[in-house]
N, C-alpha and C positions, 0 to 999 in steps of 0.2 A: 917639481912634479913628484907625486908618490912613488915608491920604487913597486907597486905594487905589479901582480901578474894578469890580475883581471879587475877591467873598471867597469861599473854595473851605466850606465850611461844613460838618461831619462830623454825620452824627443819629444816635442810640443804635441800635444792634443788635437791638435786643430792650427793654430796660428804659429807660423812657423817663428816670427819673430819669441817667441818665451825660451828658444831654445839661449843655453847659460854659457855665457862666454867660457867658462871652465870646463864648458861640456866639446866647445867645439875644441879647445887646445888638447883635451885627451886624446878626441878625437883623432888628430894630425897626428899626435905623437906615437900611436898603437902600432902593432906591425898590422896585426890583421884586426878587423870589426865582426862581430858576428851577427847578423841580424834574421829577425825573425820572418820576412822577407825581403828580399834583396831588392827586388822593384821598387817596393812601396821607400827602402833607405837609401836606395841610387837615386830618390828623387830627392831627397832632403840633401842628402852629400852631395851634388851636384850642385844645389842652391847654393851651399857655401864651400861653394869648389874645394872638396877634400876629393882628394884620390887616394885611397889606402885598399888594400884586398879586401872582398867581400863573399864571407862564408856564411850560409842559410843555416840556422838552428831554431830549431822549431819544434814544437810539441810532437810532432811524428818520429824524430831523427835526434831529435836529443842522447835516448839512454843509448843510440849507435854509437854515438858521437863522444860522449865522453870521455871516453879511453884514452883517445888520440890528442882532443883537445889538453887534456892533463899533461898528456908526455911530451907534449908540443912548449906547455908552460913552464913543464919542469925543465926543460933543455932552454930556457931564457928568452920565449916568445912573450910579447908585452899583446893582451887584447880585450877589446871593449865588447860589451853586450849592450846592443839596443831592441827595443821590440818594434812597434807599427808606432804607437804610440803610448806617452806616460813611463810610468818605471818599471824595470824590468824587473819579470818575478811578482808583480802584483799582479795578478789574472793571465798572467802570462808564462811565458816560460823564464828560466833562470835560478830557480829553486836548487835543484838538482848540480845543476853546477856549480852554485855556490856552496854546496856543501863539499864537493866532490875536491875542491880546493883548499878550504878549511881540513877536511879529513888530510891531506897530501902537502899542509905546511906552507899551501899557496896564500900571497897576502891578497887579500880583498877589499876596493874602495870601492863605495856608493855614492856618486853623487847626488845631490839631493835635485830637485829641479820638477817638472811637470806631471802630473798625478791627476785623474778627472776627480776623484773621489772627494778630495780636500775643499776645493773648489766649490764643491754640490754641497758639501755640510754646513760650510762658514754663511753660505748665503740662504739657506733652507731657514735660519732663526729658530729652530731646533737647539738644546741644548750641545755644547762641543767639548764640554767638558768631561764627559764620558760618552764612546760610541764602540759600534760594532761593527767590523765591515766582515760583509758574507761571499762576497765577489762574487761569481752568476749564481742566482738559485737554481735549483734542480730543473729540467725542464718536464716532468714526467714523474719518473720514481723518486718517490721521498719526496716531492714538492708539498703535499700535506703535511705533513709529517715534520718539514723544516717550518713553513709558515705556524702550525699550530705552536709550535717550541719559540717563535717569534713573537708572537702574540705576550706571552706574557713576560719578553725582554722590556726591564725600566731604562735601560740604556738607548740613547738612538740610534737606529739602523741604518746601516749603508749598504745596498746592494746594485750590481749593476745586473742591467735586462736588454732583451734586442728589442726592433721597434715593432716588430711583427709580435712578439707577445706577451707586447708593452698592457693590454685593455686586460686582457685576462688573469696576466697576473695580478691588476687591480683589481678585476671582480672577485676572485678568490679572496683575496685577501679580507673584501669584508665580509666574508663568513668565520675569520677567524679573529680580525681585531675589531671587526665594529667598522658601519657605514660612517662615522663621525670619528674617526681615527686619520688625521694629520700627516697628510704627505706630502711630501717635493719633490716633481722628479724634474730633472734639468737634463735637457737636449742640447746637443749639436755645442760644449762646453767650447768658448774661445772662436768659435767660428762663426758665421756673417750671419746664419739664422739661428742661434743661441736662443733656446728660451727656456724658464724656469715656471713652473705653473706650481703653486703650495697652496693648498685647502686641504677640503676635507675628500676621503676619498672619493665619494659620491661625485665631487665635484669637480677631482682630477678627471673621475673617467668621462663624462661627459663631457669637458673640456679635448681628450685627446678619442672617444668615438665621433666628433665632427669631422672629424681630418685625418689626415692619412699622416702618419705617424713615419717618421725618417731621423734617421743618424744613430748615435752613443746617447746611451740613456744611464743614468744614474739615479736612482730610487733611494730617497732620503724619508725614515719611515719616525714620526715622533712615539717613544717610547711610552710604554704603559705608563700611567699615571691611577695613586691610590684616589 
């Protein structure tokens, strides 16, 4: 096992089976876990009967929290960061701390493992050879402003949206790329109502104004083309 102080630790998406064997043995072996809710990780830990202490860090309590977590490490505490779900520090919290470490000579391992992002790209049939990930758009200010600087990205796009303003953020969008502009968004990633819908916008939103719209959304946007 690494000698590291803190292990970034990724949890499944949706299907708890993706979680990586390497991810449960850190797991076991941490003194303490930190998670982004304790609820939502005392149900996974419990699935694979780990019992290790459980400390809430989170977007609200983070910049509190760091001081303590640092002197904690630097006195020879070993601990993992999980979020709800996927990799921590992607749309989530962990940023901060991983710098906060690095600055303070702490070692850092990330293991590699569940991501919705990667998932939505490879199967979108979208170029993956170069992309962009924007993680939530704006919901309000600067959401013109990002989408119109999007518009003219040759790169493909990845951005994640909630399901409530999943339509809207499509219609806007074709005032800025064009109704005949190529998207994918993929729902509910791993889990029992999983679905992917790729056309053209026009055709996504019509597809997702029939119905009521539910779960993690990932928005796979095809890049301008000359």
């Amino acid at each position: 096992m690494s000698k590291a102080s803190l292990f970034l630790v990724p949890t499944p998406i949706g299907n708890l089976g993706d979680m990586t064997i390497r991810g449960l043995e850190v797991l076991k072996s941490v003194d303490t876990i930190l998670a982004e809710d304790t609820r939502t990780s005392g149900t996974l830990l419990k699935h694979y009967d780990i019992s290790k202490p459980l400390q809430s860090f989170h977007i609200f309590n983070e910049h509190k929290a760091l001081a303590g977590l640092i002197k904690r490490m630097m006195d020879g505490e070993t601990m993992a960061l999980i979020s709800d779900a996927g990799t921590p520090g992607i749309s989530d919290p962990g940023f901060l701390l991983v710098r906060e470490c690095i600055q303070s000579g702490l070692k850092v391992d990330s293991l590699p493992g569940a991501t919705a992002l990667i998932p939505a790209l490879v199967k979108s049939g979208f170029p993956t050879d170069r992309f962009v990930f924007e993680g939530f758009l704006p919901h309000k200010k600067g959401k013109q402003t990002t989408l119109k600087r999007l518009a003219e990205e040759d790169r493909t796009i990845i951005a994640y949206e909630s399901p409530h303003r999943l339509v809207k953020t499509l219609e806007q969008m074709v005032e800025f790329f064009g109704a005949d502009r190529r998207v994918s968004v993929s729902r509910e990633l791993t889990k029992l109502y999983e679905e992917t819908v790729t056309d053209s916008l026009t055709q996504v939103i019509a597809h997702f104004k029939s119905k009521e719209v539910k779960g993690e959304i990932v928005l796979v946007i095809d890049g301008k083309r000359e």
